[in-house]
Residue, then its C-alpha position, 0 to 999 in steps of 0.5 A: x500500500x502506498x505510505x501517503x495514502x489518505x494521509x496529508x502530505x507537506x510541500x516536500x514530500x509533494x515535489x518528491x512525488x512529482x519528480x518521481x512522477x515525472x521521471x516515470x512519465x519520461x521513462x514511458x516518453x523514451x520506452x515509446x519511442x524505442x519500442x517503436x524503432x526496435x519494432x521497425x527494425x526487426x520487422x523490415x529485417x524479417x528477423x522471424x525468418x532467421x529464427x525459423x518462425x512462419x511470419x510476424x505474428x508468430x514470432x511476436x508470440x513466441x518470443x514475446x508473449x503478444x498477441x497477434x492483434x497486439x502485434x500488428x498494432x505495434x507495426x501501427x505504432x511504428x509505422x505512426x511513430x516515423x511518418x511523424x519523424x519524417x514529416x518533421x524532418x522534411x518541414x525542418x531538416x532537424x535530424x533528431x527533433x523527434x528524438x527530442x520531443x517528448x511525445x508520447x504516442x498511446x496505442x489508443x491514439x494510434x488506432x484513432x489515427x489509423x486511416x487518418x496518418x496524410x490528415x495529421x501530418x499535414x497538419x503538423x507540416x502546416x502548422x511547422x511551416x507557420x511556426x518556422x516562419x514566425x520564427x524569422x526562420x530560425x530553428x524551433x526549439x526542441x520543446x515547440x516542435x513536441x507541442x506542435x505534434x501533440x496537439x496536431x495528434x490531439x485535433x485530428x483525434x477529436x476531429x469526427x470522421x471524415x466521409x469516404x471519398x466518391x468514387x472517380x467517375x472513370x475509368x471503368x471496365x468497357x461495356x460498364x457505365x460510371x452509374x453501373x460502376x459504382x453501384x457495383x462496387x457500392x453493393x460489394x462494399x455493403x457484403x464486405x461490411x455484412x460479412x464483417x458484422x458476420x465474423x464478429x457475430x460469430x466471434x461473440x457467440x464463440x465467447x459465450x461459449x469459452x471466455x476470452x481469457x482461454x487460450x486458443x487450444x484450450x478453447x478449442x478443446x473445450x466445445x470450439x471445435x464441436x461448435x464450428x463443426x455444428x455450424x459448418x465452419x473451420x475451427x481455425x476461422x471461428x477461432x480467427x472470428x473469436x480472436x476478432x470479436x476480444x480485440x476488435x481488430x479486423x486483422x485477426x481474420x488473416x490468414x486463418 
């Protein structure tokens, strides 16, 4: 338990406590920003191929205990963490200004911005361009490039989501109309979506039958299997529909 749980505490001990705090909020800075490099470095090294595993995800969970979900949400993490850097870097030519900036980048947000990374950075290149201009050109301090980010990260966050774009009137295969086109592809993505809100059915009505907190094999063993045999279905796949329903991520059903 916490010494100075419903205990009054003087100004000293109250500082002593931010230091501690803010040197634990520095800590999670830094670890962010490493695990998101680290990430990218063995993923474009393929480092699972040395060690003999099939792909990412299972060298993710074998030598990390991480989930698939989990997995390719580090990659998102990643893949976030250095479009910033690089949009940073081409706004200012500062070779290290990400590595100054203190930013912390949640997976949370991560998953806000998916879809939306040319919408925040260019925010962030707009909003960089107008601060270096007010700054007569001169560099920006480490800390005023880190707030810039921040809050660029937090406006496209709060933004609400953008309509998806109209299709392009053409071209279109011949003997098609544009009006035929885009109904066609309209309907597929409304069966598309369907079959989505399917998988996810399938992977609720899986977790009523063995919580989330059973591993995939035990779960199999314990009426999975005779589950999707009954519905007609692979074991593999309703365990991918049960993996999608626990993490949300559609990325769960590749590959079952």
């Amino acid at each position: 338990m916490d010494e100075d749980q419903d205990h009054p505490i003087d100004a000293a001990r109250a500082r002593e406590l931010t230091e501690q705090l803010r040197t634990a909020i520095e800590d999670v800075r830094a670890a962010v920003l490493v695990l998101a490099r680290r990430v990218r470095a063995a993923h474009r090294a393929k480092a699972w191929t040395a060690l003999e595993y099939p792909g990412w995800s299972a060298y993710a969970l074998a030598e990390f205990g991480i989930g698939r979900s989990t997995a390719y949400r580090l990659l998102d993490l990643a893949a976030v963490a250095e479009t910033i850097e690089d949009t940073v870097r081409a706004e200012l030519g500062v070779s290290h200004a990400w590595d100054s900036t203190g930013l912390i980048l949640p997976v949370r947000a991560v998953v806000d911005l998916k879809g939306r990374v040319s919408e925040l950075t260019g925010l962030i290149a707009e909003r960089l361009t107008g601060a270096h201009r007010e700054a007569g050109g001169a560099a920006l301090p480490a800390e005023t490039v880190g707030r810039i980010v921040a809050a660029a990260i937090a406006e496209v966050r709060a933004r609400p989501d953008i309509p998806a774009a109209e299709l392009e009137a053409g071209p279109v295969p011949g003997g098609t109309t544009a009006e035929t086109w885009r109904r066609h592809v309209s309907c597929g993505r409304d069966a598309i979506t369907q079959h989505r809100a399917a998988q996810l059915g399938l992977g609720a009505l899986a977790l009523g039958v063995v919580p989330a907190y059973v591993s995939d094999r035990r779960a199999e063993d314990a009426g999975l299997a005779r589950l999707a045999n009954d519905i007609g279905i692979t074991t593999d796949e309703l365990l991918a529909c049960r993996r999608y329903a626990i993490s949300g991520d559609v990325r769960a059903m590749d590959g079952w």
